[in-house]
C-alpha positions in Angstrom: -31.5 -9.1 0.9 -30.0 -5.6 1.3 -32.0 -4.5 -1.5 -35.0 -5.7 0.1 -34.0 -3.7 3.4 -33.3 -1.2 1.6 -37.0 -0.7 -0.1 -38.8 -1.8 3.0 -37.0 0.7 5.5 -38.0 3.6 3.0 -41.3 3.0 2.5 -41.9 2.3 6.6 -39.4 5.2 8.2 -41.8 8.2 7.6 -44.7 6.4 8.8 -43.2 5.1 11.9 -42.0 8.3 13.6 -42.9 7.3 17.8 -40.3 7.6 19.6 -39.5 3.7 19.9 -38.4 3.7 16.2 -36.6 7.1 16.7 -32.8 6.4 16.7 -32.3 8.9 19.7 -34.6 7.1 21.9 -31.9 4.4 21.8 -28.6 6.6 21.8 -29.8 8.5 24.8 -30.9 5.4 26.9 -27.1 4.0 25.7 -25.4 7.3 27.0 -27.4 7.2 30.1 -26.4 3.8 31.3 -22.6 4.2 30.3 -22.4 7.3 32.1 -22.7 5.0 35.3 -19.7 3.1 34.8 -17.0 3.6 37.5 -14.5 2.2 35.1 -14.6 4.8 32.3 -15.9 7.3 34.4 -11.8 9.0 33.9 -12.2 8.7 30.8 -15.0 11.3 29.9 -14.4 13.4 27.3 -11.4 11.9 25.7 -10.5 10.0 22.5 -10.4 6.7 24.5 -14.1 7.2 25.4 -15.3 8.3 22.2 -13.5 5.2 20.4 -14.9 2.9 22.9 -18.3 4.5 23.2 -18.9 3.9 19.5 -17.0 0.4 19.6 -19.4 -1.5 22.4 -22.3 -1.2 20.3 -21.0 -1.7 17.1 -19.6 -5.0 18.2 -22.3 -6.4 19.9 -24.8 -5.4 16.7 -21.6 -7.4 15.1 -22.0 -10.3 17.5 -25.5 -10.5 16.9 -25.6 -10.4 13.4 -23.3 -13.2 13.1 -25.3 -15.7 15.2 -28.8 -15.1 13.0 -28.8 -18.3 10.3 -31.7 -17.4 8.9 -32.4 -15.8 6.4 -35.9 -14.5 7.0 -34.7 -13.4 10.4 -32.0 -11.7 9.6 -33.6 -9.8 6.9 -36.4 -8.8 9.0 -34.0 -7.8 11.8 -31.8 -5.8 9.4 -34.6 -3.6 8.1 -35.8 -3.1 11.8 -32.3 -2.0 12.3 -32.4 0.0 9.0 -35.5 1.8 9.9 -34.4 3.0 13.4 -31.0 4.5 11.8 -33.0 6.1 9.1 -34.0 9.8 8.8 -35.0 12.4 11.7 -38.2 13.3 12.6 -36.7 16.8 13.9 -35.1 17.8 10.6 -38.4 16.9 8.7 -40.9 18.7 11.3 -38.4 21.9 10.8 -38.9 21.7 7.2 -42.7 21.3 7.2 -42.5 24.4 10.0 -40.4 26.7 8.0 -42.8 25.8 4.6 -45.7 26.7 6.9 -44.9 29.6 8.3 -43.3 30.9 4.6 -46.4 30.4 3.4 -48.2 32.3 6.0 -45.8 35.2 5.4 -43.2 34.8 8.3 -40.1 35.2 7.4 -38.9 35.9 10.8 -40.2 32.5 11.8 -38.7 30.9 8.8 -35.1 32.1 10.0 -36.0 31.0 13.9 -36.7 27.5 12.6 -33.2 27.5 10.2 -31.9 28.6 13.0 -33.1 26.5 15.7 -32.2 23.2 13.1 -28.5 24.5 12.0 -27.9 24.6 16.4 -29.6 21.7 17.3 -27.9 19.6 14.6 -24.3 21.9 15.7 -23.6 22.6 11.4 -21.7 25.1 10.7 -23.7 28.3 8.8 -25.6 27.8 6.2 -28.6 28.4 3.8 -31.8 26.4 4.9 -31.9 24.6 1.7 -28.1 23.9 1.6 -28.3 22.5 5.4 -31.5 20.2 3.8 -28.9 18.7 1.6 -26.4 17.7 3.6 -28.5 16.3 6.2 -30.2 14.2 3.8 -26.8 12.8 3.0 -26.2 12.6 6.5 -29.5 10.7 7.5 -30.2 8.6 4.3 -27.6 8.1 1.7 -24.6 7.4 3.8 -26.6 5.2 5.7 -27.9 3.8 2.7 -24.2 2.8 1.7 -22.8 1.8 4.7 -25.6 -0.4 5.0 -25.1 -2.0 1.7 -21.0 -2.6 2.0 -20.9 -3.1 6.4 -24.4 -4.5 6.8 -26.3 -3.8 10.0 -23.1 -3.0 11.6 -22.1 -0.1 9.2 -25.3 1.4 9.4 -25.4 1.8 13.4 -21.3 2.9 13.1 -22.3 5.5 10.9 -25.6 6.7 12.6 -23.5 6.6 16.3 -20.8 8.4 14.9 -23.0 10.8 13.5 -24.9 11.4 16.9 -22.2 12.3 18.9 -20.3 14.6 16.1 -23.3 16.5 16.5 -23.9 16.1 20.5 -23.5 19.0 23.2 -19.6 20.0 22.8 -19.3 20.4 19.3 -20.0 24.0 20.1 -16.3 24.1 20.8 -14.8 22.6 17.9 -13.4 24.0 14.7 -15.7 22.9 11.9 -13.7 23.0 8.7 -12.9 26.6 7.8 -14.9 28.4 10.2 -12.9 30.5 12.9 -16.1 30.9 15.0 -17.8 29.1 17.8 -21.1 27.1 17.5 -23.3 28.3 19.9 -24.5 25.3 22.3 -27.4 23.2 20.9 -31.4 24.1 22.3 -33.1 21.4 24.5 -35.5 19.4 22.8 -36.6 15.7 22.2 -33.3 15.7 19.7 -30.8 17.1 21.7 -28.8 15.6 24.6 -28.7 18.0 27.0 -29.6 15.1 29.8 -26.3 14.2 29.5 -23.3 15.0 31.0 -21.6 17.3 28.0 -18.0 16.1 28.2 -19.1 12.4 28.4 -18.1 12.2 24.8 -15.6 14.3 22.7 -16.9 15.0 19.7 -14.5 17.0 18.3 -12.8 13.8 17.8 -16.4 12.0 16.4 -16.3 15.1 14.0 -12.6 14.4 12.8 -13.1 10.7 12.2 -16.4 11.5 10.2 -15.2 13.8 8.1 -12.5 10.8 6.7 -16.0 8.5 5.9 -17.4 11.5 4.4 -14.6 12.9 2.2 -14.8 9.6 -0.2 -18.8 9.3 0.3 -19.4 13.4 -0.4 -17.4 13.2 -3.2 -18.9 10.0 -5.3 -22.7 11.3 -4.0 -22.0 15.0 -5.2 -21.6 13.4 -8.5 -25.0 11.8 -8.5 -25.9 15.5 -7.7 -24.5 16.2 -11.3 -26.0 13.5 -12.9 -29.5 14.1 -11.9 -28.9 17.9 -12.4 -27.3 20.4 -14.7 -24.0 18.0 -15.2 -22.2 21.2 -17.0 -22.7 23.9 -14.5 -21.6 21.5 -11.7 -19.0 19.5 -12.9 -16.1 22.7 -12.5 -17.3 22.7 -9.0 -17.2 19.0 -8.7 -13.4 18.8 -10.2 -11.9 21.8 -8.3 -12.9 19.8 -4.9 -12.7 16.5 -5.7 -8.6 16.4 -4.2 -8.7 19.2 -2.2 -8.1 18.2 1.2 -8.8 21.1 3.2 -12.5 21.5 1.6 -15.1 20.6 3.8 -17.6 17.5 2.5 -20.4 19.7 3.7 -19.0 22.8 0.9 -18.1 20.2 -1.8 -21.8 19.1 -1.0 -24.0 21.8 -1.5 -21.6 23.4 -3.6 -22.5 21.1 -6.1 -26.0 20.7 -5.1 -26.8 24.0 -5.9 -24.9 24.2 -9.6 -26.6 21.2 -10.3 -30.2 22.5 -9.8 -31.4 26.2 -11.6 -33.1 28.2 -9.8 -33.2 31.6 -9.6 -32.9 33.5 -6.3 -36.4 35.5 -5.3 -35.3 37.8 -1.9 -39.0 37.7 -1.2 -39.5 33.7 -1.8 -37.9 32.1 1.1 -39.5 28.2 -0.1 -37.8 28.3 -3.8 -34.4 27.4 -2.6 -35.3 25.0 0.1 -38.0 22.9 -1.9 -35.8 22.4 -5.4 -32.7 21.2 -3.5 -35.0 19.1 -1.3 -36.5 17.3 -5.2 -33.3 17.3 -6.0 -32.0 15.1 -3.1 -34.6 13.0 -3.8 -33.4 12.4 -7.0 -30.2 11.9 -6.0 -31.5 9.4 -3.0 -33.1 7.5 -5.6 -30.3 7.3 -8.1 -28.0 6.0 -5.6 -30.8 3.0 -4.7 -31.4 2.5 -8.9 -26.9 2.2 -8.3 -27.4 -0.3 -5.9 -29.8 -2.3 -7.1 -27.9 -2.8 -10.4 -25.0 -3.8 -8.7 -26.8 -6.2 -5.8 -28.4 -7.6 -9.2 -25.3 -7.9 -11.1 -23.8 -9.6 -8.0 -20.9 -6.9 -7.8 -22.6 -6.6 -3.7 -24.8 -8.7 -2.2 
């Protein structure tokens, strides 16, 4: 049935894209109502909060899970679940933006949307097509895999922990290597600037990510070889795959970008964005052709 959720949630996330399937519709609604508890209202912003904020809901998609005996339900349920954890609408309008106005000749309004995307989502610096990849990773294929090996359960987990590593606050974390601050995220239908900022730490979200993501960056970056230039990669590939202190973000793109040739035009801002994008996509699809062999095979079900 996974694999069935799976192809379903695929083929309906770009075409559902109102805010009642948008992921952030939920998570903001979630924040709002928490925020009103007198019991954890001494708790703000602290590791205790964080854990339990990402706990309550995880358990109770758990819960719920557990009491659906049917089959047809739950599948049905789990791809609705699928669907909502799926993608973001503000990462793909930024990249139709920034094709737009490169192809109207404004490359000042290219940079404004990388920009505006790189602050919103609170990544570190990065090239346009480079911060494509790893929120692809980010929005698809983790959740693709979590999905598969946690169910319903992983999926949200992943997704939740994912939206408050990249909430208001993160400004004022270390991310990996970098010795500079992020500056604060702009206010749109994405961000969270409703809500109190220290409601959450995300430092911390950021820190327990970043263990999920060293083991899934690492096995995904070499379906980046595979579906790429496996030579030019693979030194960049084996020179990160123990090294702790790398970020899963560098490893990444690192390897995204050995694995796909392309040469560099200063005055064609699209040619880096759009192969990395095809190549993610063949990556995305690589890891379902993986999953479907092994749901298949019976190795996951």
């Amino acid at each position: 049935m996974s694999l069935i959720s799976l192809l379903f949630a695929l083929a309906a996330e770009k075409h559902l894209s109102s805010s009642a399937w948008q992921f952030n519709t939920f998570y903001l609604a979630y924040q709002r109502a928490l925020s009103k508890s007198n019991f954890l209202n001494s708790h703000y912003g602290t590791a205790f909060f964080t854990g339990i904020f990402v706990l309550i809901p995880t358990v109770i998609v758990y819960s719920f899970f557990s009491f659906v005996d049917s089959d047809l339900l739950y599948l049905i349920l789990s791809t609705v679940v699928l669907i909502v954890c799926f993608g973001c609408v503000q990462t793909r309008d930024s990249y139709k933006n920034y094709l737009l106005a490169a192809f109207k000749g404004e490359p000042t309004t290219c940079e404004m949307h990388h920009w505006q995307l790189q602050q919103d989502k609170n990544q570190p610096d990065m090239h346009f097509g480079q911060l494509l990849v790893w929120l692809n990773y980010r929005y698809y294929i983790a959740i693709m895999i979590f999905f598969v090996v946690f169910g319903p359960t992983g999926a949200v987990f992943y997704r939740l922990l994912t939206s408050v590593a990249e909430s208001k606050g993160t400004e004022n974390c270390k991310m990996s290597d970098e010795d500079t601050e992020q500056s604060s995220a702009l206010e749109n239908e994405d961000t969270l600037s409703e809500i109190p900022e220290q409601m959450t730490d995300a430092c911390d979200a950021q820190k327990w990510l970043s263990w999920f993501d060293w083991v899934l960056v690492r096995v995904v970056s070499f379906g980046y070889m595979l579906v790429g230039h496996f030579s030019k990669a693979m030194p960049i590939w084996l020179e990160g795959i123990l090294d702790f202190s790398k970020p899963p973000y560098k490893l990444l793109t690192s390897v995204a970008e050995k694995s796909e040739d392309f040469m560099v035009d200063q005055d064609d801002c699209t040619a880096e964005p759009c192969l990395l994008v095809r190549l993610a996509k063949r990556t995305l699809l690589l890891c379902l052709s993986v999953i479907s062999i092994l749901i298949l095979a019976g190795v996951i079900s």
